[in-house]
PDB file of N, CA, C and O in Angstrom:
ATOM      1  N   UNK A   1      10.985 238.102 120.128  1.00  0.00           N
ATOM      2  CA  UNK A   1       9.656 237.637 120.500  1.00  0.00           C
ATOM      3  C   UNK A   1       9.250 236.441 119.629  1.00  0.00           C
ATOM      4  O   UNK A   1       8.684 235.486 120.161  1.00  0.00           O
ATOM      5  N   UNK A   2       9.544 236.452 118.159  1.00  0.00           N
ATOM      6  CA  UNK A   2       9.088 235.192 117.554  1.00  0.00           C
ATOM      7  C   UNK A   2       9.857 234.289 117.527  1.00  0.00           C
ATOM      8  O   UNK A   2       9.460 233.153 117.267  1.00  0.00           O
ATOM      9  N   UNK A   3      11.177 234.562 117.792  1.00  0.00           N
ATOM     10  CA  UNK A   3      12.506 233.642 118.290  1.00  0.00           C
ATOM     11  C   UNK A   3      12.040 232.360 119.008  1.00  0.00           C
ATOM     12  O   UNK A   3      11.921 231.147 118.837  1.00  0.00           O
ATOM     13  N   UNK A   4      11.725 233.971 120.491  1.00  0.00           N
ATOM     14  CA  UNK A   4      11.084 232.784 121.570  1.00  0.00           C
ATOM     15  C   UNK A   4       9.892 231.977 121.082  1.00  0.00           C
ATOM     16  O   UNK A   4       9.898 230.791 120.752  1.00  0.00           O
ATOM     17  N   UNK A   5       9.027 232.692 121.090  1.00  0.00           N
ATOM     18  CA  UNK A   5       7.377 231.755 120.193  1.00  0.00           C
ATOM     19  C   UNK A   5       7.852 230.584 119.772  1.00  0.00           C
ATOM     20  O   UNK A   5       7.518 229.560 120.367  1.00  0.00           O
ATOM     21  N   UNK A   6       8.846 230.530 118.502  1.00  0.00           N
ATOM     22  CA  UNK A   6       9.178 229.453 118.228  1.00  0.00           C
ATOM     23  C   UNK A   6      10.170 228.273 118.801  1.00  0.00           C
ATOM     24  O   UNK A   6      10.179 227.092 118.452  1.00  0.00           O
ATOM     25  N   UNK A   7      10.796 228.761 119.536  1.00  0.00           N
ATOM     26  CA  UNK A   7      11.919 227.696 120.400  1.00  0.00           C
ATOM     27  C   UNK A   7      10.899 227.190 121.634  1.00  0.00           C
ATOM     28  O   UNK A   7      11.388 226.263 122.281  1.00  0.00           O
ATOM     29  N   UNK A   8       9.852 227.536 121.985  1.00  0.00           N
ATOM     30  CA  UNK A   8       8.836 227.150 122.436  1.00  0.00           C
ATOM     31  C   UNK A   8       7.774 226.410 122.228  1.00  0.00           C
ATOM     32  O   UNK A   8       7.354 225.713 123.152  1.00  0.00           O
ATOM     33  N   UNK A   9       7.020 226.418 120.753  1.00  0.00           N
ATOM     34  CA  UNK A   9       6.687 225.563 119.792  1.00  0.00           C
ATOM     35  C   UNK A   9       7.545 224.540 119.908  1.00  0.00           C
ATOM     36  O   UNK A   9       7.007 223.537 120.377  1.00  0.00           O
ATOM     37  N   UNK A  10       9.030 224.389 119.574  1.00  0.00           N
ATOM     38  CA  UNK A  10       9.872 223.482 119.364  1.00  0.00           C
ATOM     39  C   UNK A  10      10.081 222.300 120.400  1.00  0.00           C
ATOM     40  O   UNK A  10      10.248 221.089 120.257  1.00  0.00           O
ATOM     41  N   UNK A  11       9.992 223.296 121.706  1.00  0.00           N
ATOM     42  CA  UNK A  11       9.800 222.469 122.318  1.00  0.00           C
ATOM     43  C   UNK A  11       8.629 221.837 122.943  1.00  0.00           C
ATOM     44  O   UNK A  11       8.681 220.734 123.485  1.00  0.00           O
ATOM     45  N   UNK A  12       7.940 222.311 122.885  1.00  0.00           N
ATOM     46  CA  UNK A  12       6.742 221.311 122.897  1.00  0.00           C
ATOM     47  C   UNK A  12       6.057 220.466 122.114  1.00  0.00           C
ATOM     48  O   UNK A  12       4.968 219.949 122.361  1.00  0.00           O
ATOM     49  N   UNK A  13       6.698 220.348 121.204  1.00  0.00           N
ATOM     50  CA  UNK A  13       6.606 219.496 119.845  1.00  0.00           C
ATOM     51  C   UNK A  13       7.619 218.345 120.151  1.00  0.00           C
ATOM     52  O   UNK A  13       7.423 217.151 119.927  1.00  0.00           O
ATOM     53  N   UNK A  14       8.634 218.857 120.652  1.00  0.00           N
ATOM     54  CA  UNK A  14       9.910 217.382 120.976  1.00  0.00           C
ATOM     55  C   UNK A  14       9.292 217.201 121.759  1.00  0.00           C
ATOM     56  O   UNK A  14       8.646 216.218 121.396  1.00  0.00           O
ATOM     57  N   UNK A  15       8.751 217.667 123.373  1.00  0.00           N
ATOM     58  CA  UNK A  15       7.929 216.822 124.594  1.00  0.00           C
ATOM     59  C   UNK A  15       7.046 216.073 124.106  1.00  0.00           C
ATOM     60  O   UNK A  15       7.100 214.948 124.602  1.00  0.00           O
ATOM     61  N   UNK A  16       5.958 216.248 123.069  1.00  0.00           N
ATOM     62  CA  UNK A  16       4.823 215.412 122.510  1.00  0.00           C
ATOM     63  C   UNK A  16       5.310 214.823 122.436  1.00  0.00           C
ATOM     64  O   UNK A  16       5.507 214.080 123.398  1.00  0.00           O
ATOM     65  N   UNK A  17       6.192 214.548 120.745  1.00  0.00           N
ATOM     66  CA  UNK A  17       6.839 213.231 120.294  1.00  0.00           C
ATOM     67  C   UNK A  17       7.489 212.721 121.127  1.00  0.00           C
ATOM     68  O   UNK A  17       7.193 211.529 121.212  1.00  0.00           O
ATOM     69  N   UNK A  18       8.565 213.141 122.094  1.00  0.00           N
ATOM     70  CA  UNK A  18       9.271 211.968 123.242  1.00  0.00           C
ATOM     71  C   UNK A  18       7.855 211.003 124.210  1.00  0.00           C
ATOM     72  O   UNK A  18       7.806 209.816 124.532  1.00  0.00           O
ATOM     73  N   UNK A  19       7.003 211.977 124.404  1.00  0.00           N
ATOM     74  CA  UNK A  19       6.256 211.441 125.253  1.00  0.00           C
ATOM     75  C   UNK A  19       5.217 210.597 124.983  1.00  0.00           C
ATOM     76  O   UNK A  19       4.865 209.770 125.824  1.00  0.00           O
ATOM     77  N   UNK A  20       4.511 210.723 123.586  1.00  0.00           N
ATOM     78  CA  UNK A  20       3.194 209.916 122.819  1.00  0.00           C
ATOM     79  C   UNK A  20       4.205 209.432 121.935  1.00  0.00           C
ATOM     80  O   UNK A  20       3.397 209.156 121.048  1.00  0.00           O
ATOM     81  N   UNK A  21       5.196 209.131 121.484  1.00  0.00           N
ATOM     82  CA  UNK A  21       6.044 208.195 120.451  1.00  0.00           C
ATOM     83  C   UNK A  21       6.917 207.754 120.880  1.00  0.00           C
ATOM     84  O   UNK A  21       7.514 207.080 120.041  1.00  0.00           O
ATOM     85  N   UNK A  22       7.611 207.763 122.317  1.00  0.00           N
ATOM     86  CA  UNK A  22       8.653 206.820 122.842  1.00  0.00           C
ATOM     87  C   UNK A  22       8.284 206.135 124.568  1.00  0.00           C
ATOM     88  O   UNK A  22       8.130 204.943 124.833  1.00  0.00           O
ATOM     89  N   UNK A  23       8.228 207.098 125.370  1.00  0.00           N
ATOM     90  CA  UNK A  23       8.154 206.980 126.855  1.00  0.00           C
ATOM     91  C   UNK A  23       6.647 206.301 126.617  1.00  0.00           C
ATOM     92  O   UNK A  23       6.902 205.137 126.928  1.00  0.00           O
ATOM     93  N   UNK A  24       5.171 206.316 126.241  1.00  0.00           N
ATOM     94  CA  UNK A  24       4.080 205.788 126.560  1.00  0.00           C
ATOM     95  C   UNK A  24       4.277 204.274 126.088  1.00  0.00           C
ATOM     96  O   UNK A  24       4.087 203.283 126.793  1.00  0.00           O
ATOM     97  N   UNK A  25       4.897 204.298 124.112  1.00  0.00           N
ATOM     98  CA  UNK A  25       4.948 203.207 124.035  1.00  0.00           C
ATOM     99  C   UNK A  25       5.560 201.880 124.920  1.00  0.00           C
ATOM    100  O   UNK A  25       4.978 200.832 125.201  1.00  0.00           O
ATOM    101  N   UNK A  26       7.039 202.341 125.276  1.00  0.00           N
ATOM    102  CA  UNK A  26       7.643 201.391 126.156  1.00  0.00           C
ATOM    103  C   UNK A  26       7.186 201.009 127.062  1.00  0.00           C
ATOM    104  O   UNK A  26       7.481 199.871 127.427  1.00  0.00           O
ATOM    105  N   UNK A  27       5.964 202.065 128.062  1.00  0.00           N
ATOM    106  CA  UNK A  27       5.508 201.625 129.299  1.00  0.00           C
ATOM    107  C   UNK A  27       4.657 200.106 128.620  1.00  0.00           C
ATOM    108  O   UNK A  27       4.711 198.886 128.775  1.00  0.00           O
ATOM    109  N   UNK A  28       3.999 200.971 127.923  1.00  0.00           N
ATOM    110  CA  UNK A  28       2.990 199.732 127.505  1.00  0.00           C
ATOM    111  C   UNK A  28       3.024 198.586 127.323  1.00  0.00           C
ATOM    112  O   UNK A  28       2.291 197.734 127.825  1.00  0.00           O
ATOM    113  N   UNK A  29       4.618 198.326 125.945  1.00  0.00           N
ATOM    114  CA  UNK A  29       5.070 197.336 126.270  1.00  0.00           C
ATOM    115  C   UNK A  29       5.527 196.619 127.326  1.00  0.00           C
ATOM    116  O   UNK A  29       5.141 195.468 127.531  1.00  0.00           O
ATOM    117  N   UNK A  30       6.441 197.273 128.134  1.00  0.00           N
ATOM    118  CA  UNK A  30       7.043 196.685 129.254  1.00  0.00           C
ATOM    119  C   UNK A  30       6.032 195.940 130.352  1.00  0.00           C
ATOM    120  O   UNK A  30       6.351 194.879 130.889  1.00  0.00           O
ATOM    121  N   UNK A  31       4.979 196.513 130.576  1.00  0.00           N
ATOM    122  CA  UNK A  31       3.219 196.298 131.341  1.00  0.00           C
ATOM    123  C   UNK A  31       2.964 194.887 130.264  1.00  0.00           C
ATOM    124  O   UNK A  31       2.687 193.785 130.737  1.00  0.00           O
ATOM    125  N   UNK A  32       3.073 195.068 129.144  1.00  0.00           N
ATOM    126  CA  UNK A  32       2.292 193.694 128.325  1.00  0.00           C
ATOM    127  C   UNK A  32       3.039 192.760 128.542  1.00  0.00           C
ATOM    128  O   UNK A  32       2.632 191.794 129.188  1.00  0.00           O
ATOM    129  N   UNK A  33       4.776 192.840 127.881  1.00  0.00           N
ATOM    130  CA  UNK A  33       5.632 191.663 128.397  1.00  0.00           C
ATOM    131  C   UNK A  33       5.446 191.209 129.939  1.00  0.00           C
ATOM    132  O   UNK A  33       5.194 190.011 130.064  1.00  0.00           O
ATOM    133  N   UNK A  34       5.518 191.873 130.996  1.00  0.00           N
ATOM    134  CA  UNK A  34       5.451 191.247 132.290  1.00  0.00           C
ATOM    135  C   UNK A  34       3.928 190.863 132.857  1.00  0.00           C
ATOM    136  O   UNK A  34       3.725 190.491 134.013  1.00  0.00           O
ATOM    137  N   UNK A  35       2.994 191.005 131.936  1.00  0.00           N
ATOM    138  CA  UNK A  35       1.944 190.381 132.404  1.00  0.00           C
ATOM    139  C   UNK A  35       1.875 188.875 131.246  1.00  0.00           C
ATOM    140  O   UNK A  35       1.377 187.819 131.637  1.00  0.00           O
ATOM    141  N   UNK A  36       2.209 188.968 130.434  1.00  0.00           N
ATOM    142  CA  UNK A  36       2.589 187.676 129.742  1.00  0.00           C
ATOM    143  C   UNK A  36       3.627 186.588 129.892  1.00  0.00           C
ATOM    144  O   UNK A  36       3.972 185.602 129.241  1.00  0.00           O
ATOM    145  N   UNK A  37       3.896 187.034 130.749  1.00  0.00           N
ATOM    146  CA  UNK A  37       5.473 186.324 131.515  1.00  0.00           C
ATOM    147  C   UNK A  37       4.890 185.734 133.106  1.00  0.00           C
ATOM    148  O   UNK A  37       5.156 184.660 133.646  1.00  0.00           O
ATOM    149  N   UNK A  38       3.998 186.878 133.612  1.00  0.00           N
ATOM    150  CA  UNK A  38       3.110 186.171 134.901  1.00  0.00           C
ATOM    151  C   UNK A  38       2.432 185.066 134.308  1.00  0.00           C
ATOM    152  O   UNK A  38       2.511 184.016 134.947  1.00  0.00           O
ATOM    153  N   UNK A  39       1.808 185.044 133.281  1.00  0.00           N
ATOM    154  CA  UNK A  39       0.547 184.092 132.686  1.00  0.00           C
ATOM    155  C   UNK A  39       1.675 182.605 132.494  1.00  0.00           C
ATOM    156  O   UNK A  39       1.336 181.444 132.720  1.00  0.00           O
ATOM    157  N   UNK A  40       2.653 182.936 132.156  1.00  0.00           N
ATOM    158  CA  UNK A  40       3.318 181.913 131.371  1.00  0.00           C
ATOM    159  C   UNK A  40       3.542 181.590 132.368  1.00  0.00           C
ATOM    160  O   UNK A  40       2.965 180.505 132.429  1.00  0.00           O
ATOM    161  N   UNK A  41       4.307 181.863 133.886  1.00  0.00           N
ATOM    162  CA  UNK A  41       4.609 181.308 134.987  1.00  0.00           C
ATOM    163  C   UNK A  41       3.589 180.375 135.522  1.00  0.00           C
ATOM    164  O   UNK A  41       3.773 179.198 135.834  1.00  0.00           O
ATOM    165  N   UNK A  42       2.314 181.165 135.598  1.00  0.00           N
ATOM    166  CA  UNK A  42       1.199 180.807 136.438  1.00  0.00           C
ATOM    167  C   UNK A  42       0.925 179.228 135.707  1.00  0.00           C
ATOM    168  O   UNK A  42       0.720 178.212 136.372  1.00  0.00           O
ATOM    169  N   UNK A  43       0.977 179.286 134.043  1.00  0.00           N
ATOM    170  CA  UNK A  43       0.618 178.038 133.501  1.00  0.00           C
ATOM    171  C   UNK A  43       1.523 176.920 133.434  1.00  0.00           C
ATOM    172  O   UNK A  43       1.356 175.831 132.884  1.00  0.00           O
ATOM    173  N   UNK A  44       2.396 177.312 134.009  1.00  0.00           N
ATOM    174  CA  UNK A  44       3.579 176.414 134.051  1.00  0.00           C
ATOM    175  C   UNK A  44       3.882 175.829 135.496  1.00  0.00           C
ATOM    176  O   UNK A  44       4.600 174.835 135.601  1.00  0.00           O
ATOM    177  N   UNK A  45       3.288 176.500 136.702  1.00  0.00           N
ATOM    178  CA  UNK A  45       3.211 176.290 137.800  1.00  0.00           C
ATOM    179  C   UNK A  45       1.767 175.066 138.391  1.00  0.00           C
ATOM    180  O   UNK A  45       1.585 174.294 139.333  1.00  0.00           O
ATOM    181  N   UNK A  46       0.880 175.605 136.941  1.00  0.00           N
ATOM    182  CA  UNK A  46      -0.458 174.759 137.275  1.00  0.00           C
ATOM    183  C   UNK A  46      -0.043 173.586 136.212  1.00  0.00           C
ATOM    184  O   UNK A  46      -0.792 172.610 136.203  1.00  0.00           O
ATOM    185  N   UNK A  47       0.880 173.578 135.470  1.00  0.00           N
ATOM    186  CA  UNK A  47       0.959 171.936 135.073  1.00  0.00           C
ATOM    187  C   UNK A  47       2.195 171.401 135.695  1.00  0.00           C
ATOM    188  O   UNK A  47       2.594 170.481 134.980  1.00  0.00           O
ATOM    189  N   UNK A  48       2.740 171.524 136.408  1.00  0.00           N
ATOM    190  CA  UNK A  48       3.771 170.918 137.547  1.00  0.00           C
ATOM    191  C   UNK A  48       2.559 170.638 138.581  1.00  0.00           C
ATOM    192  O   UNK A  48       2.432 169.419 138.699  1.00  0.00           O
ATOM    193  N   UNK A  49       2.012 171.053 139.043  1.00  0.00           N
ATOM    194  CA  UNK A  49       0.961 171.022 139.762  1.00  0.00           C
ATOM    195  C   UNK A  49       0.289 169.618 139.448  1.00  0.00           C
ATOM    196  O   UNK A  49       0.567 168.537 139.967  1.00  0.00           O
ATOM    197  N   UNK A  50      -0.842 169.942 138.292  1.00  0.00           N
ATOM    198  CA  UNK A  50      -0.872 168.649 137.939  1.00  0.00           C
ATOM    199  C   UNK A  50      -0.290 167.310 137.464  1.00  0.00           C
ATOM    200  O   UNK A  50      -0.940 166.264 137.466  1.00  0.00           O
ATOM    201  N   UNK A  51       1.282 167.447 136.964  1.00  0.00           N
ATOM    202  CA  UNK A  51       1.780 166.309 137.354  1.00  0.00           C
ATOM    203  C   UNK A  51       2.243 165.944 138.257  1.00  0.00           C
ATOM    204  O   UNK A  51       2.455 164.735 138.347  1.00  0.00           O
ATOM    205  N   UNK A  52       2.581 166.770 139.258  1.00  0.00           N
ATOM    206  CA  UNK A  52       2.759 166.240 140.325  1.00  0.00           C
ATOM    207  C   UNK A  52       1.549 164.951 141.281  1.00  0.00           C
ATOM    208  O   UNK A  52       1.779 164.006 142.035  1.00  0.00           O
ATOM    209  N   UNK A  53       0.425 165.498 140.798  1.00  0.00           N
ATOM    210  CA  UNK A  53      -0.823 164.750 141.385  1.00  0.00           C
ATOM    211  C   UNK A  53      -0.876 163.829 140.206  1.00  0.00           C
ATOM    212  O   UNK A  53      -1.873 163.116 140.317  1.00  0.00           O
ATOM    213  N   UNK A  54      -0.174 163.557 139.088  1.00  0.00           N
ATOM    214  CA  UNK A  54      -0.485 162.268 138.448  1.00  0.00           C
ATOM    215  C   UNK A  54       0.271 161.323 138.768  1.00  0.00           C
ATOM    216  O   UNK A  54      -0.022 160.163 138.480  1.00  0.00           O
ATOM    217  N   UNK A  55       1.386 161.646 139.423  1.00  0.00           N
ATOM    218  CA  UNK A  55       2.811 160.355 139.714  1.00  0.00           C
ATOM    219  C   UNK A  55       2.288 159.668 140.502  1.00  0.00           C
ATOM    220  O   UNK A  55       1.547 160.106 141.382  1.00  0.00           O
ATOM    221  N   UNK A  56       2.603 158.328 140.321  1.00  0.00           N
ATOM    222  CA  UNK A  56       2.083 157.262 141.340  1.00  0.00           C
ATOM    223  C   UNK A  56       3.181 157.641 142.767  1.00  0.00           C
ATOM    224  O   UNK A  56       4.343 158.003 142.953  1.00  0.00           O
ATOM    225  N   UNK A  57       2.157 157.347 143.440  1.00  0.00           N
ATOM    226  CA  UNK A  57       3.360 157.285 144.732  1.00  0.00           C
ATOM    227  C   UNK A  57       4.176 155.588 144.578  1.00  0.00           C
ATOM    228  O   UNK A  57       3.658 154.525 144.236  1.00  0.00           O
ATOM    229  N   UNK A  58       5.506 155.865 144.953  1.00  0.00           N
ATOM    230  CA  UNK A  58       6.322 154.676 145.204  1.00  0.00           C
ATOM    231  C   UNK A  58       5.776 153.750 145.971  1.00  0.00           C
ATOM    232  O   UNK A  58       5.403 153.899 147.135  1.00  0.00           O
ATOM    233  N   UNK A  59       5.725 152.765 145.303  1.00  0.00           N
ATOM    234  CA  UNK A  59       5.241 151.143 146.328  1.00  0.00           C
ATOM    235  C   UNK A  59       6.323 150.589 146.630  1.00  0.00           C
ATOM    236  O   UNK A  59       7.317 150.614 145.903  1.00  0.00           O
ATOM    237  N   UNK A  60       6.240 149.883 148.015  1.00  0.00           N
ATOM    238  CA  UNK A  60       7.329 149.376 148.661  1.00  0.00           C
ATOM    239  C   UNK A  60       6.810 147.951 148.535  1.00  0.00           C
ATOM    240  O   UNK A  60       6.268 147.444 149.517  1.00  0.00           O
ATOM    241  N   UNK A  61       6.945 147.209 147.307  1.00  0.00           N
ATOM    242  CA  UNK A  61       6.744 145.060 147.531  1.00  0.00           C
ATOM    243  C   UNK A  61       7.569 144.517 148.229  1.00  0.00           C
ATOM    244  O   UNK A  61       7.800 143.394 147.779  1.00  0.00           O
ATOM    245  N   UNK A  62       8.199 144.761 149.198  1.00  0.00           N
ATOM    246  CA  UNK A  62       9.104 144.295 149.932  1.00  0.00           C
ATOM    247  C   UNK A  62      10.409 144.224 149.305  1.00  0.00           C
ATOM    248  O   UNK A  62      11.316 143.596 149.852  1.00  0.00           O
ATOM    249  N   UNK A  63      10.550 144.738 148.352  1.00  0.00           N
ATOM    250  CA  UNK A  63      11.980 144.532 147.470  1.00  0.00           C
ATOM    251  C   UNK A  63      12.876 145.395 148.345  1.00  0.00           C
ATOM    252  O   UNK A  63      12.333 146.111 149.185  1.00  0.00           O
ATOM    253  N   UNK A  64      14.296 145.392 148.215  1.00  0.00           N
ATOM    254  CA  UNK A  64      15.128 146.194 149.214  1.00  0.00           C
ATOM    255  C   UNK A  64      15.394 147.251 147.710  1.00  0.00           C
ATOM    256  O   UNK A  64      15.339 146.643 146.641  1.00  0.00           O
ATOM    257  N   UNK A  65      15.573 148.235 147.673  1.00  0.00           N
ATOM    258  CA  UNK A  65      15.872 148.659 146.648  1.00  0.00           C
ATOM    259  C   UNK A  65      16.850 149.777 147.052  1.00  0.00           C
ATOM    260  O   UNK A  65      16.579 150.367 148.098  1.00  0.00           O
ATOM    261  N   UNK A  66      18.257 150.257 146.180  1.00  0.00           N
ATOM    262  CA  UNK A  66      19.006 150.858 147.004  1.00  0.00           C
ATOM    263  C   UNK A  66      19.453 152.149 145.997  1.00  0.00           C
ATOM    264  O   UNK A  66      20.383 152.934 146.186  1.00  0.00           O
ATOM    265  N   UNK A  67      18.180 152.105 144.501  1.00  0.00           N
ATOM    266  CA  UNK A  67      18.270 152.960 143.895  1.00  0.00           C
ATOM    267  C   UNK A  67      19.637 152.975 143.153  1.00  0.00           C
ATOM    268  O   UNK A  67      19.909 154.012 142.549  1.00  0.00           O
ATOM    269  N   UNK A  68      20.441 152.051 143.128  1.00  0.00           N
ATOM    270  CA  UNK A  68      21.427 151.862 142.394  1.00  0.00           C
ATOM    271  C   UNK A  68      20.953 151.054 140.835  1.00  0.00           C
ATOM    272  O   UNK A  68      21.545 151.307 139.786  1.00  0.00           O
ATOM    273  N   UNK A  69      20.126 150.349 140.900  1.00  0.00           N
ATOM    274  CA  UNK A  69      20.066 149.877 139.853  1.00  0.00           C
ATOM    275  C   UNK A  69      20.969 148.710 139.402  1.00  0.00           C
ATOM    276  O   UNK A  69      21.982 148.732 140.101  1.00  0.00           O
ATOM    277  N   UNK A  70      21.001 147.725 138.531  1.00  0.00           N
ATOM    278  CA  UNK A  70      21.691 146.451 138.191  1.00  0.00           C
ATOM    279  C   UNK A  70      22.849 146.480 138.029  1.00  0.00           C
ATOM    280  O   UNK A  70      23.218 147.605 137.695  1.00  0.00           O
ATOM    281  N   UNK A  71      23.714 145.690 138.113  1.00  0.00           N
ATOM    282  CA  UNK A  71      25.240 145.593 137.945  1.00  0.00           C
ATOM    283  C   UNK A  71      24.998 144.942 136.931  1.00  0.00           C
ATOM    284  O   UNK A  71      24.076 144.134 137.043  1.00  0.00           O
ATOM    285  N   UNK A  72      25.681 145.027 135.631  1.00  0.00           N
ATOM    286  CA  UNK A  72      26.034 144.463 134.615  1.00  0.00           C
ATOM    287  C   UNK A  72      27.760 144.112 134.539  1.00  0.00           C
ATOM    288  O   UNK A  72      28.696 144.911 134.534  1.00  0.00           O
ATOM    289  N   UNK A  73      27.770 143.153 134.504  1.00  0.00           N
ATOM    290  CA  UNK A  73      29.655 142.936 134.361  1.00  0.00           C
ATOM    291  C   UNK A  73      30.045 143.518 133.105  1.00  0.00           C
ATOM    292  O   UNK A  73      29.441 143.467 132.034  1.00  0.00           O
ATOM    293  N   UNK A  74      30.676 143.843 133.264  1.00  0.00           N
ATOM    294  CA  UNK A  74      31.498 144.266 131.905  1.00  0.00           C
ATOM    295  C   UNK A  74      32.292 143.346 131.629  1.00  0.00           C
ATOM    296  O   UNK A  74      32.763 142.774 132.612  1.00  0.00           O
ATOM    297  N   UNK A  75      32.861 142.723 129.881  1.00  0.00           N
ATOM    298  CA  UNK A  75      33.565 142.200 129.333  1.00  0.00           C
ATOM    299  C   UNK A  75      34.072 142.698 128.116  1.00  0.00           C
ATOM    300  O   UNK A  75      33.359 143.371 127.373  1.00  0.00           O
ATOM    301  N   UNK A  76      35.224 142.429 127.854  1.00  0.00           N
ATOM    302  CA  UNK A  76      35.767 143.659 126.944  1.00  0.00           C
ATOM    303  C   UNK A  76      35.915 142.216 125.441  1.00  0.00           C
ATOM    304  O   UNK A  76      36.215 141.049 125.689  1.00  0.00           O
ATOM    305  N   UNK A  77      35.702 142.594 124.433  1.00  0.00           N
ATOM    306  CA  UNK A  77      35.360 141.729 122.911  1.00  0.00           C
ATOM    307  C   UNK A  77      36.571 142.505 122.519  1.00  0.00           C
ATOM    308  O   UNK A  77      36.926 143.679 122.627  1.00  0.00           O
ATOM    309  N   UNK A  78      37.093 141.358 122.000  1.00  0.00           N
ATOM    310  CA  UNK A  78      38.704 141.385 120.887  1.00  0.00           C
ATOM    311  C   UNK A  78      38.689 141.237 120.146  1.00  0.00           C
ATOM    312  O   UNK A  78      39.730 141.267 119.490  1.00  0.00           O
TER     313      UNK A  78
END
């Protein structure tokens, strides 16, 4: 009878501690990291955002432009 009593105690003493000292903490964390990871997205999404609305749009002066950029000759120094 006090065998049991106590292997009963015992275990409800390991359920506490697993449950208020391991399983709650992690939720918590895991809930804090992924709402700090939304925030970081969200602020990173609203400044692409706004640079996107700061780039000038491309002007066309009539130049032909073929996005290649200048040819420079090369010459080789001896």
């Amino acid at each position: 009878m006090l065998l049991r009593f106590l292997l009963y105690a015992f275990l409800f003493y390991f359920l506490y501690r697993l449950i208020f000292h391991f399983i709650i903490p992690v939720f918590l964390a895991t809930r804090k990291m992924r709402k700090q990871f939304r925030q970081a997205r969200e602020t990173m999404e609203q400044q692409q955002a706004g640079f996107r609305q700061q780039e000038p749009a491309p002007s066309h002066s009539g130049k032909k432009s073929d996005g290649l950029g200048e040819y420079i000759d090369f010459e080789e120094v001896k």
